[in-house]
PyMOL CGO cylinders between C-alpha atoms (Angstrom):
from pymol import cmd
from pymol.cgo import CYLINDER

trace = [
    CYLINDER, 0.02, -17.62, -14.01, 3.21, -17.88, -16.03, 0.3, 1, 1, 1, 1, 1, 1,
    CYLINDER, 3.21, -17.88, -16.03, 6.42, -19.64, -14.21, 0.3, 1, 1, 1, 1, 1, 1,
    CYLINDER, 6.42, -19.64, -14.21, 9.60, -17.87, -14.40, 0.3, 1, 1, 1, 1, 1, 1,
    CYLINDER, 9.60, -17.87, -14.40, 13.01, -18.39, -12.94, 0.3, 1, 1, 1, 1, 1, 1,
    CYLINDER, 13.01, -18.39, -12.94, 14.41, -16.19, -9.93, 0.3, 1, 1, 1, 1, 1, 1,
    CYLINDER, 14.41, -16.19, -9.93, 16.80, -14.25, -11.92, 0.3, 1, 1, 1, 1, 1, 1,
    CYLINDER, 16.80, -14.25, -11.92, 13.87, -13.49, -14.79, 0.3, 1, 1, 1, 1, 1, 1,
    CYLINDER, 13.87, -13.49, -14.79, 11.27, -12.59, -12.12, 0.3, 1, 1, 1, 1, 1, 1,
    CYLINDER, 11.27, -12.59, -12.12, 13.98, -9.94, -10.75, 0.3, 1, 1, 1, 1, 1, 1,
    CYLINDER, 13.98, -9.94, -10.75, 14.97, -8.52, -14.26, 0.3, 1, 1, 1, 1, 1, 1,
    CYLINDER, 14.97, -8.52, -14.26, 11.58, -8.16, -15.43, 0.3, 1, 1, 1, 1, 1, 1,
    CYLINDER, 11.58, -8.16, -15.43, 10.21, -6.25, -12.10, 0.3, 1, 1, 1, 1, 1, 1,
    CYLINDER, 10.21, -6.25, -12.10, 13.04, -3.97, -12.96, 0.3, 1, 1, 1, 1, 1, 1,
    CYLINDER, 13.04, -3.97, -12.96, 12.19, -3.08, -16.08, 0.3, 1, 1, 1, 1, 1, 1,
    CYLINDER, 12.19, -3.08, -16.08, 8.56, -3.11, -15.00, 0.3, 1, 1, 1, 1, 1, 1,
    CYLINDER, 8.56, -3.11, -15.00, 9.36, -0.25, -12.05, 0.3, 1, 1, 1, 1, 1, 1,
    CYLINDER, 9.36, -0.25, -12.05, 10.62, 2.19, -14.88, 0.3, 1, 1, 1, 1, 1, 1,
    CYLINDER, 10.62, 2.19, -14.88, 7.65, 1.51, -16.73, 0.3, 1, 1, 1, 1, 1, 1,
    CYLINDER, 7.65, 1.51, -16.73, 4.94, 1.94, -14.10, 0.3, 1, 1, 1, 1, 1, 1,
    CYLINDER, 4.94, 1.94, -14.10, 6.51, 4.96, -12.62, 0.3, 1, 1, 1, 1, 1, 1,
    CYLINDER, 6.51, 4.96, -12.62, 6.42, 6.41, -16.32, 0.3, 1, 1, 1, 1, 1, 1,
    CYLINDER, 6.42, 6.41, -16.32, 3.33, 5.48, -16.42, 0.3, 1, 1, 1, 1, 1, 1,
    CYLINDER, 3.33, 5.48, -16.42, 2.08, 7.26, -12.86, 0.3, 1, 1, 1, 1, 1, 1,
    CYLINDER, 2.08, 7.26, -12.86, 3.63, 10.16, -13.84, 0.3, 1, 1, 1, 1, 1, 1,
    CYLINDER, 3.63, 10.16, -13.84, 2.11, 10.86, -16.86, 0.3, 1, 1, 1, 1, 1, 1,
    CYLINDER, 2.11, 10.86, -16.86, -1.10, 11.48, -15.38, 0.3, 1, 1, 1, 1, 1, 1,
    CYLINDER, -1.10, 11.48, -15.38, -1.71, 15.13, -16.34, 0.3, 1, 1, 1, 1, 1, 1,
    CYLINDER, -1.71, 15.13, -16.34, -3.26, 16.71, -12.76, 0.3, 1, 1, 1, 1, 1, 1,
    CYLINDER, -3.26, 16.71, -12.76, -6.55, 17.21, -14.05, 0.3, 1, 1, 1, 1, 1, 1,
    CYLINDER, -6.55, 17.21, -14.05, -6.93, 13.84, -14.19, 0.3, 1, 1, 1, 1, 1, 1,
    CYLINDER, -6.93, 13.84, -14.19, -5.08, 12.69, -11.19, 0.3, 1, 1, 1, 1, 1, 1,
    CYLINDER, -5.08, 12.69, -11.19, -7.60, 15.42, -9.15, 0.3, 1, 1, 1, 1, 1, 1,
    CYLINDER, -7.60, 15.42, -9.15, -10.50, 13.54, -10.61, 0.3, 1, 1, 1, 1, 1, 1,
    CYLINDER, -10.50, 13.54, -10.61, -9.10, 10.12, -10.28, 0.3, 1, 1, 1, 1, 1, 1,
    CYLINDER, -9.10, 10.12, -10.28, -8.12, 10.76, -6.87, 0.3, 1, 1, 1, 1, 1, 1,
    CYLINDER, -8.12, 10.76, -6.87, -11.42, 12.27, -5.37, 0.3, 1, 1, 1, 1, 1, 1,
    CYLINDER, -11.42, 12.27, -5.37, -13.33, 9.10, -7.22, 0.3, 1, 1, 1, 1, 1, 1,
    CYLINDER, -13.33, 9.10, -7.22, -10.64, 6.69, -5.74, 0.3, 1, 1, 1, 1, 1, 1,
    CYLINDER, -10.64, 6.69, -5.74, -11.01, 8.25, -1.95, 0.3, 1, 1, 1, 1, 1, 1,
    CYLINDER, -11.01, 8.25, -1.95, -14.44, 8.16, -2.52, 0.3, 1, 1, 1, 1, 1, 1,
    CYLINDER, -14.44, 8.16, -2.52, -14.77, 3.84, -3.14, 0.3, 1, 1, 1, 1, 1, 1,
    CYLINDER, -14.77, 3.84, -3.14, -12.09, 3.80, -0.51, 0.3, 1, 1, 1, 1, 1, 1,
    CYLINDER, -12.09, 3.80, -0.51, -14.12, 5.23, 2.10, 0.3, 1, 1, 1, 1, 1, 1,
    CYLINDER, -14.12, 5.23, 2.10, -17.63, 3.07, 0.83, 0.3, 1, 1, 1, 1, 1, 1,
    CYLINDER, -17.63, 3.07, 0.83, -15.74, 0.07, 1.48, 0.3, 1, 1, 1, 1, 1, 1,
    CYLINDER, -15.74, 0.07, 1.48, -17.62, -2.20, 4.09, 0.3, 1, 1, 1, 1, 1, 1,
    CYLINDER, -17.62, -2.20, 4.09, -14.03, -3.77, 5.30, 0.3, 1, 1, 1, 1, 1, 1,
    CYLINDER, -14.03, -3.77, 5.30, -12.94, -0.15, 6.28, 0.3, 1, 1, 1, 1, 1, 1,
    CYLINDER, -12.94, -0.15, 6.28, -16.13, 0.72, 7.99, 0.3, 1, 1, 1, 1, 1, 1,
    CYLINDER, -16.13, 0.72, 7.99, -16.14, -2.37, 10.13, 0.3, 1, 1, 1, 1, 1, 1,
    CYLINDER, -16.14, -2.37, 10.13, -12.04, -2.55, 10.91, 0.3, 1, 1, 1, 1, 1, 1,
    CYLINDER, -12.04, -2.55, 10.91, -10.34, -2.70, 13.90, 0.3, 1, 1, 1, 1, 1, 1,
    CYLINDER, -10.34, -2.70, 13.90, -7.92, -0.49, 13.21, 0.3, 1, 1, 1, 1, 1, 1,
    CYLINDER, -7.92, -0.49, 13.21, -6.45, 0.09, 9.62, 0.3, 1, 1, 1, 1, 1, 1,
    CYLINDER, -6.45, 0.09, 9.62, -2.55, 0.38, 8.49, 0.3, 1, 1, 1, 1, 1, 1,
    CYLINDER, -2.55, 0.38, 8.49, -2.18, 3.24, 6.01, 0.3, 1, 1, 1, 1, 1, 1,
    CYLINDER, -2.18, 3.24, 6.01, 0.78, 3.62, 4.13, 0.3, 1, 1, 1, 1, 1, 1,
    CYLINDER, 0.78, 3.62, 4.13, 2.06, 7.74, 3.10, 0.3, 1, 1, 1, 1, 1, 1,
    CYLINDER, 2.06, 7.74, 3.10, 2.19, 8.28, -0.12, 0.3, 1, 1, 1, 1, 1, 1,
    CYLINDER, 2.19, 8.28, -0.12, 4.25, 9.98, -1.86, 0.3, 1, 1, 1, 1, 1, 1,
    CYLINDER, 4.25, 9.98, -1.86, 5.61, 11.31, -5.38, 0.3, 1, 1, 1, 1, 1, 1,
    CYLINDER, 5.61, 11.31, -5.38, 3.08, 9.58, -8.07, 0.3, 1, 1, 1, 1, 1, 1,
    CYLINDER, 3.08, 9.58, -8.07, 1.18, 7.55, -5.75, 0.3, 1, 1, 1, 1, 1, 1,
    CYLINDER, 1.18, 7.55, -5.75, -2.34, 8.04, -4.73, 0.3, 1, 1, 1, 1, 1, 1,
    CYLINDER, -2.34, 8.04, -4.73, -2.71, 10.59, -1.91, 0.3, 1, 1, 1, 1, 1, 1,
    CYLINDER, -2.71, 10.59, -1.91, -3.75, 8.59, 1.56, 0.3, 1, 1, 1, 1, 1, 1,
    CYLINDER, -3.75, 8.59, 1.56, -3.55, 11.55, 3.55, 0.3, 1, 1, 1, 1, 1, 1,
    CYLINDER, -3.55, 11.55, 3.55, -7.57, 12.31, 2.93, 0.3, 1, 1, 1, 1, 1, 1,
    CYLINDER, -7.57, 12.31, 2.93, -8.38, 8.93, 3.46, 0.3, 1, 1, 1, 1, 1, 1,
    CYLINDER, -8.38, 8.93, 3.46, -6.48, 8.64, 6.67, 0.3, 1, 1, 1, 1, 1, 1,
    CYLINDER, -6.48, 8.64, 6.67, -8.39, 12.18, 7.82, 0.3, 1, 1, 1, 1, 1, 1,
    CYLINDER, -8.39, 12.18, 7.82, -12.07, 10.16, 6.88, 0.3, 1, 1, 1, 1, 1, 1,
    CYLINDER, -12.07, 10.16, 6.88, -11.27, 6.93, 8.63, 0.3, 1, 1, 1, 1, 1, 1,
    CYLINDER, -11.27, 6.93, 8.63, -9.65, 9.27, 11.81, 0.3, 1, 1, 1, 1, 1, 1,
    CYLINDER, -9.65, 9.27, 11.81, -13.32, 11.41, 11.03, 0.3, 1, 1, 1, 1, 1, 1,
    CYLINDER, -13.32, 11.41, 11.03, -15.23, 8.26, 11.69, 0.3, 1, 1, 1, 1, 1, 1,
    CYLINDER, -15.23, 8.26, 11.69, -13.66, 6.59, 14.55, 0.3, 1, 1, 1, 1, 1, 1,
    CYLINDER, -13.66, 6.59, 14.55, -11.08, 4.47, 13.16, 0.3, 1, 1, 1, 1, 1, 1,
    CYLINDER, -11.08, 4.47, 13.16, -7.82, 3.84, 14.62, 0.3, 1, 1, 1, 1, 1, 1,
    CYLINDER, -7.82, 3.84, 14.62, -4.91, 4.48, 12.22, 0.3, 1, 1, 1, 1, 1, 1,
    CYLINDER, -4.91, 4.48, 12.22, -1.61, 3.63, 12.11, 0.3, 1, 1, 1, 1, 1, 1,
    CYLINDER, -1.61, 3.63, 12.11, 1.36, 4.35, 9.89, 0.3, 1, 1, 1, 1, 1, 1,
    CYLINDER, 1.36, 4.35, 9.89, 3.91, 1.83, 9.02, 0.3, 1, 1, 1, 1, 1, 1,
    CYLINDER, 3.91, 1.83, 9.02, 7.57, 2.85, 9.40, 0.3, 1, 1, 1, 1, 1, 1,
    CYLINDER, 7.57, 2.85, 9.40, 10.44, 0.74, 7.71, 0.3, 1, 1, 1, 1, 1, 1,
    CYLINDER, 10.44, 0.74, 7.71, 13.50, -0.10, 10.07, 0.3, 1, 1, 1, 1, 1, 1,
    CYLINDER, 13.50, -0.10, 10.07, 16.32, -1.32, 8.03, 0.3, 1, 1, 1, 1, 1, 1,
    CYLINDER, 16.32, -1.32, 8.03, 18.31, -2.01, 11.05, 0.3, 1, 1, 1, 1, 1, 1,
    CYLINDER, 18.31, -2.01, 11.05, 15.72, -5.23, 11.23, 0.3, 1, 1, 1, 1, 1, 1,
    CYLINDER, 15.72, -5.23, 11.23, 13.86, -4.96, 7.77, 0.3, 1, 1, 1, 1, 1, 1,
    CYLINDER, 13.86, -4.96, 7.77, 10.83, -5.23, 9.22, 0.3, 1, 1, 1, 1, 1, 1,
    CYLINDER, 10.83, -5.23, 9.22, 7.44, -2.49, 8.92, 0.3, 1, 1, 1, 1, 1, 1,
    CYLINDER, 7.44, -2.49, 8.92, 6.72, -1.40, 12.56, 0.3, 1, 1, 1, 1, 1, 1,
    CYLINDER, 6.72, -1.40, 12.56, 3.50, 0.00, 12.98, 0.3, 1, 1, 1, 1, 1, 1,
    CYLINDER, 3.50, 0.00, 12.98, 2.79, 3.49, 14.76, 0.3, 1, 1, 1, 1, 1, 1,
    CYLINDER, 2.79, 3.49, 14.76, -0.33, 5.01, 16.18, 0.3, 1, 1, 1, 1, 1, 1,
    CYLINDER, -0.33, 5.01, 16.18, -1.52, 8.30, 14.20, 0.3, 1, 1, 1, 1, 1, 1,
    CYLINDER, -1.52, 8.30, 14.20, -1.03, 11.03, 14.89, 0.3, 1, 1, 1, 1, 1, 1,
    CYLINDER, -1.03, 11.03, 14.89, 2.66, 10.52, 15.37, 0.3, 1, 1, 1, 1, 1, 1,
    CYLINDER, 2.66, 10.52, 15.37, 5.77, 12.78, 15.05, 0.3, 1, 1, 1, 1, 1, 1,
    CYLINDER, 5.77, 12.78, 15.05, 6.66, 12.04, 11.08, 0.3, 1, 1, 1, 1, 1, 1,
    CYLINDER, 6.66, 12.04, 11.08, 10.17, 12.13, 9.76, 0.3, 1, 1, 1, 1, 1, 1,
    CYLINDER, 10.17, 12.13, 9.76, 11.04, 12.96, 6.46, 0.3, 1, 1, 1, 1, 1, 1,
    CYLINDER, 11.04, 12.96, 6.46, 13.26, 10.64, 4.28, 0.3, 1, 1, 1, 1, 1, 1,
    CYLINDER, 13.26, 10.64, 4.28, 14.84, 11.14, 0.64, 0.3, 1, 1, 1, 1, 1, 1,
    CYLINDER, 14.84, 11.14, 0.64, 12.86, 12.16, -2.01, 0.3, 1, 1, 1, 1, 1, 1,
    CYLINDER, 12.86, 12.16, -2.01, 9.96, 13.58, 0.53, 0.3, 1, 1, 1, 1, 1, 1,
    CYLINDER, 9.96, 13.58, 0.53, 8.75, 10.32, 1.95, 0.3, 1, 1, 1, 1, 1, 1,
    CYLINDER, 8.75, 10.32, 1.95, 7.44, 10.64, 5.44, 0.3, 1, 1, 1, 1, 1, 1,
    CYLINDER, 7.44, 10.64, 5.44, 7.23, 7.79, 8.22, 0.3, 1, 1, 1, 1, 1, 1,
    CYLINDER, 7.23, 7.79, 8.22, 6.97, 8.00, 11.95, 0.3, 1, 1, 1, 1, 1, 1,
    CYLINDER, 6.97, 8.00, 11.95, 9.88, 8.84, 13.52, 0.3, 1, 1, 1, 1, 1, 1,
    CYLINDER, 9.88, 8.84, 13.52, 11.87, 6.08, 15.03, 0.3, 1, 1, 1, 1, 1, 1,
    CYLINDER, 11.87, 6.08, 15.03, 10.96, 7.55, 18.47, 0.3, 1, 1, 1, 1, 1, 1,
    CYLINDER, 10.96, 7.55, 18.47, 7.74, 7.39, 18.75, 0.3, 1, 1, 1, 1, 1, 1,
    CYLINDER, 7.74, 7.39, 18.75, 5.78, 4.82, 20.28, 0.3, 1, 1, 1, 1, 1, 1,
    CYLINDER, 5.78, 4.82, 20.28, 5.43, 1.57, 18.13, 0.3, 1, 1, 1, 1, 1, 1,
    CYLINDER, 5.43, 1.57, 18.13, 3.00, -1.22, 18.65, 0.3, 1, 1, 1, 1, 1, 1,
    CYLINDER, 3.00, -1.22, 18.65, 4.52, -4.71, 19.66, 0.3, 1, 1, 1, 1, 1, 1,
    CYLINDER, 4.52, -4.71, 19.66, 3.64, -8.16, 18.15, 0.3, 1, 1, 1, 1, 1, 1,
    CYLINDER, 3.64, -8.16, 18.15, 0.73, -8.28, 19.99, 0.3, 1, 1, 1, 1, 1, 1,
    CYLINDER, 0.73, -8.28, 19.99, -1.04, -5.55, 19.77, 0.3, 1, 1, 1, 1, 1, 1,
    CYLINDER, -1.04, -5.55, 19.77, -0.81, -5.80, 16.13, 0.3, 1, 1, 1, 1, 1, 1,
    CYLINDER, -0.81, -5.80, 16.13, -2.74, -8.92, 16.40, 0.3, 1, 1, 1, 1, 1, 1,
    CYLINDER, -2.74, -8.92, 16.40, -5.33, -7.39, 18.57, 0.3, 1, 1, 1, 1, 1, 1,
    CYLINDER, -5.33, -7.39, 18.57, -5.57, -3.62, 16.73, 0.3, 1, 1, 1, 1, 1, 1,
    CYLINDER, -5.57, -3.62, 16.73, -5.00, -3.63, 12.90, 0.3, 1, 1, 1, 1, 1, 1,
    CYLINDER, -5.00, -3.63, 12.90, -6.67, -6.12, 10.61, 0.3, 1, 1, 1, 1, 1, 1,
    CYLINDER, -6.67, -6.12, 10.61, -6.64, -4.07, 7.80, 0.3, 1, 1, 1, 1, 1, 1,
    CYLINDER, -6.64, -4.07, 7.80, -3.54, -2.30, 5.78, 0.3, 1, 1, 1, 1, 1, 1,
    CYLINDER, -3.54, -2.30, 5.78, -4.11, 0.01, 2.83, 0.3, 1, 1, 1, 1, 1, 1,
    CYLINDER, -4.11, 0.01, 2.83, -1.00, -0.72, 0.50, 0.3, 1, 1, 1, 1, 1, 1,
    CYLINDER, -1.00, -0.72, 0.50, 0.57, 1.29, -2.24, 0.3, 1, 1, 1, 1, 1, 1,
    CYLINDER, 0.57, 1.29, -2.24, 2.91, 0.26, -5.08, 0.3, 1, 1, 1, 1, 1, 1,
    CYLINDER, 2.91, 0.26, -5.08, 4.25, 1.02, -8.44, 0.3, 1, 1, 1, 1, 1, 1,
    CYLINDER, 4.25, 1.02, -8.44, 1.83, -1.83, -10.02, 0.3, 1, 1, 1, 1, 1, 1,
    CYLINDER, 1.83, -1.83, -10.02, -0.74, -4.32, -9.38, 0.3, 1, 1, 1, 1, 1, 1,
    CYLINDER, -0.74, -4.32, -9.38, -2.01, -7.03, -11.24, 0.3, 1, 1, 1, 1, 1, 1,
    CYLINDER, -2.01, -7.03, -11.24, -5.15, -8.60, -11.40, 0.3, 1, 1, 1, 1, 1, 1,
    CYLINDER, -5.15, -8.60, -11.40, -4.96, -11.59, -9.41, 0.3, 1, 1, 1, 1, 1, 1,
    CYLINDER, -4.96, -11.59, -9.41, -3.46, -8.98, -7.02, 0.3, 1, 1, 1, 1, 1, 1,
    CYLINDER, -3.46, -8.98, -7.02, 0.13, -9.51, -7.04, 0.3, 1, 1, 1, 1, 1, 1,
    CYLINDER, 0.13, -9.51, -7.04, 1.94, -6.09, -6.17, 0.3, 1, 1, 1, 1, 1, 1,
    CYLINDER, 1.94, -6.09, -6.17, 5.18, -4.41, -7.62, 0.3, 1, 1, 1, 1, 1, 1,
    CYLINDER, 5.18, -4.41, -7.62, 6.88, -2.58, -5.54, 0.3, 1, 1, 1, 1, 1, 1,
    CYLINDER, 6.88, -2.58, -5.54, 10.14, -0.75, -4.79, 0.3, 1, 1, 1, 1, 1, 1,
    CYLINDER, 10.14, -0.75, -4.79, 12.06, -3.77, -4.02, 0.3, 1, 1, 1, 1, 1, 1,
    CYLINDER, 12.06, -3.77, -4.02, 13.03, -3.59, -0.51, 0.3, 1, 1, 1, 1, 1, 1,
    CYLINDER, 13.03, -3.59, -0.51, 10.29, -6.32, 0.62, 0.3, 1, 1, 1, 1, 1, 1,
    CYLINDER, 10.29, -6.32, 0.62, 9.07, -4.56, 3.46, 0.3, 1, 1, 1, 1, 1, 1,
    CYLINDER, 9.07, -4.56, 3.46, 5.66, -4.81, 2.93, 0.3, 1, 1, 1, 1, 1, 1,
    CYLINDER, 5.66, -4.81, 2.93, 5.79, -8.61, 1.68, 0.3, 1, 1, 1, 1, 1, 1,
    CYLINDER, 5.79, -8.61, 1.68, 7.37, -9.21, 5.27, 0.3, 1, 1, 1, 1, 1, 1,
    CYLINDER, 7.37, -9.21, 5.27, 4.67, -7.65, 7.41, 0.3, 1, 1, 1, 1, 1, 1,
    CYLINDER, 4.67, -7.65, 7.41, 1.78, -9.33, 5.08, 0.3, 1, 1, 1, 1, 1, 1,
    CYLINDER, 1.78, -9.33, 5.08, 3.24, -12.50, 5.79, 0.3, 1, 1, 1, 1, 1, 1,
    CYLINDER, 3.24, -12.50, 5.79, 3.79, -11.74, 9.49, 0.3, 1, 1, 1, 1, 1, 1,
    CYLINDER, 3.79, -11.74, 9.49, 0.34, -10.39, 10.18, 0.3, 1, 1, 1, 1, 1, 1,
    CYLINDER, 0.34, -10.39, 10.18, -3.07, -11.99, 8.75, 0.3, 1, 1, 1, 1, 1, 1,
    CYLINDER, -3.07, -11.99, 8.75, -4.37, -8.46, 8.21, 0.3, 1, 1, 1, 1, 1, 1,
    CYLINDER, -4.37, -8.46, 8.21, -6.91, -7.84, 4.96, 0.3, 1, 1, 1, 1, 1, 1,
    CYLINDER, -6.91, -7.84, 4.96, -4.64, -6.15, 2.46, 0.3, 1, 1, 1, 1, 1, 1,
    CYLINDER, -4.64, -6.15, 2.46, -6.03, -3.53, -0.15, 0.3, 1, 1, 1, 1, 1, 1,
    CYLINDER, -6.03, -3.53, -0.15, -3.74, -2.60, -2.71, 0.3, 1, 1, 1, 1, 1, 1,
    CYLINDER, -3.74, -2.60, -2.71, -5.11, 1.33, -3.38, 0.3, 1, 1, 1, 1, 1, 1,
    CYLINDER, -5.11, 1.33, -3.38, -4.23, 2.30, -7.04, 0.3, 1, 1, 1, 1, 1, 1,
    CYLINDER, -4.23, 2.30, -7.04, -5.18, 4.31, -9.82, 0.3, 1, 1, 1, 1, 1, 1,
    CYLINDER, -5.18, 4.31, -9.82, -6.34, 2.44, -13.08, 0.3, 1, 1, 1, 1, 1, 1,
    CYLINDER, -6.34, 2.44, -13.08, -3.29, 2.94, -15.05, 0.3, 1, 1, 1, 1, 1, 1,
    CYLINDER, -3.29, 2.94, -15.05, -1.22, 1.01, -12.28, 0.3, 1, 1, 1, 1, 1, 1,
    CYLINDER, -1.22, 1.01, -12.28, -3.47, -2.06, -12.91, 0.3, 1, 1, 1, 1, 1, 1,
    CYLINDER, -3.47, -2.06, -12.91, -2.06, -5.12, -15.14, 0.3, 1, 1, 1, 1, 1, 1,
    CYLINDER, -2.06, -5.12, -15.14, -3.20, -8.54, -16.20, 0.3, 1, 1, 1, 1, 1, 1,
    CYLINDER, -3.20, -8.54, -16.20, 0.04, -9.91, -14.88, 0.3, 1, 1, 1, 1, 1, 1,
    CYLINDER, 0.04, -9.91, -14.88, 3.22, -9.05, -13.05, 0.3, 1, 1, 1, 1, 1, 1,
    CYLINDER, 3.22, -9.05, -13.05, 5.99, -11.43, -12.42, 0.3, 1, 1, 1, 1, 1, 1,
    CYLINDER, 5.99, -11.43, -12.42, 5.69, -12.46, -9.02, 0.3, 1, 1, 1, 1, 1, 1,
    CYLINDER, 5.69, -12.46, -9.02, 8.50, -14.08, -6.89, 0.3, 1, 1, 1, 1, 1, 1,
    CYLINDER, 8.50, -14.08, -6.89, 7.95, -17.13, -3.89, 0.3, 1, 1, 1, 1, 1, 1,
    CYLINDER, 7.95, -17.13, -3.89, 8.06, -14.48, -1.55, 0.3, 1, 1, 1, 1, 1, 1,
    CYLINDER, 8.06, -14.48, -1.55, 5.63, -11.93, -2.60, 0.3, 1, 1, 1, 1, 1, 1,
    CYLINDER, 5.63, -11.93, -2.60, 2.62, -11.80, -1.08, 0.3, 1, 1, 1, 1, 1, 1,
    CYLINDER, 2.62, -11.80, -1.08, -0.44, -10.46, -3.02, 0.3, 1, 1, 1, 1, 1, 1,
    CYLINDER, -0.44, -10.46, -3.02, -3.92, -8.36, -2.36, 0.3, 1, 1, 1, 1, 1, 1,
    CYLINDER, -3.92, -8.36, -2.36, -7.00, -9.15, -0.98, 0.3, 1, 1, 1, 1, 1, 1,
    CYLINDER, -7.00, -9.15, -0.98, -8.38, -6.20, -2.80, 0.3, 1, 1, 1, 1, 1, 1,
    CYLINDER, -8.38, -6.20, -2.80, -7.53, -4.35, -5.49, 0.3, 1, 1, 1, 1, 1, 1,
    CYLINDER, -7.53, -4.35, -5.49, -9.37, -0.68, -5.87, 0.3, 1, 1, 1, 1, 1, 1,
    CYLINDER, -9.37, -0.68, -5.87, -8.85, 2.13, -8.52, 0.3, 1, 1, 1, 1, 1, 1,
    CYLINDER, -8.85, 2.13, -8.52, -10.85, 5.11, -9.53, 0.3, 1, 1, 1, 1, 1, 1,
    CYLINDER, -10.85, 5.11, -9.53, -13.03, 2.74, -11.36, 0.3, 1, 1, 1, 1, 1, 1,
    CYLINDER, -13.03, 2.74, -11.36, -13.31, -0.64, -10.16, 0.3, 1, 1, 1, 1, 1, 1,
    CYLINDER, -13.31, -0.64, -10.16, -13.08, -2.94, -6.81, 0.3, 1, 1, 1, 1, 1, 1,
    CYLINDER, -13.08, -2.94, -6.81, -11.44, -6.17, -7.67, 0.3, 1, 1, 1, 1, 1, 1,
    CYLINDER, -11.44, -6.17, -7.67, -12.63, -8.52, -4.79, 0.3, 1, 1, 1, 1, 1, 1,
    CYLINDER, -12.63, -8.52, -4.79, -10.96, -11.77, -4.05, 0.3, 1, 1, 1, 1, 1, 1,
    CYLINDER, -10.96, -11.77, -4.05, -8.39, -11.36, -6.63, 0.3, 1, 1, 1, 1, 1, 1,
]
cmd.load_cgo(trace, "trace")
């Protein structure tokens, strides 16, 4: 994996975010329908969702994958979910049982409301040992891009929960630039592939 210096890593996951988004975006809907019905469906064959705990499913919204029919299968099956919900009063991911009361953020991103009843330290531990992650790119030894705000590299190296980055193909990289503090995959699935142990 190539070594780069702080300042290079940040400038070159900026340029990267326009790219990827670009990227997302120019799936014409035809496609993303088909993509996303083969991606829910390897989602929902996975054998480290059908034996979890409890699983941590990020809302997606704008480009990304849908989650909201995987979180209706894994609630269809007997799986606790729960929905992560960033605080930037501590810039931490708190995690919230579903259903919840959602509140809507810019741009049409939902995440529990700041009300409703969160799950402590502990029961964290004890309840969720999987989290179903979303981003702008992954790479192949599952490094993630993501917005920036390091919420999710936080929690992943708070919690020793089995992270799945969920993606479609055209998110997917042989490399991304990865800072000390980022905190890559488990799993990496698309439409087309599961990339165990990456």
């Amino acid at each position: 994996m190539t070594t780069m210096q702080p300042l290079k890593i940040t400038q070159a996951k900026q340029r990267l975010r326009q790219e990827m988004a670009e990227r997302a975006a120019a799936i014409p809907p035809e496609s993303r329908a088909a993509a996303q019905d083969q991606l829910l469906g390897r989602m929902r064959a996975l054998p480290e969702l059908q034996a979890a705990r409890g699983v941590l499913v990020c809302l997606s919204f704008g480009d990304e994958p849908e989650t909201r029919p995987l979180i209706q299968a894994l609630v269809d099956a007997g799986t606790p979910v729960y929905l992560p919900r960033a605080d930037p009063r501590d810039r931490q991911l708190h995690a919230h049982a579903w259903p919840c009361e959602l509140h809507e953020l810019r741009f049409g991103l939902q995440q529990p409301a700041r009300a409703s009843p969160q799950l402590d330290d502990a029961q964290i531990m004890e309840r969720i040992d999987v989290a179903i992650i979303l981003g702008l790119a992954f790479d192949r030894h599952g490094v993630r891009l993501g917005h920036g705000s390091g919420y999710v590299d936080r929690f992943l190296a708070r919690y020793p929960v089995y992270a799945i980055g969920m993606s479609f193909k055209v998110q997917v990289v042989d490399e991304l630039p990865r800072a000390r503090h980022d905190v890559p995959m488990s799993m990496i699935v698309t439409e087309h592939q599961v990339l165990r142990g990456v």
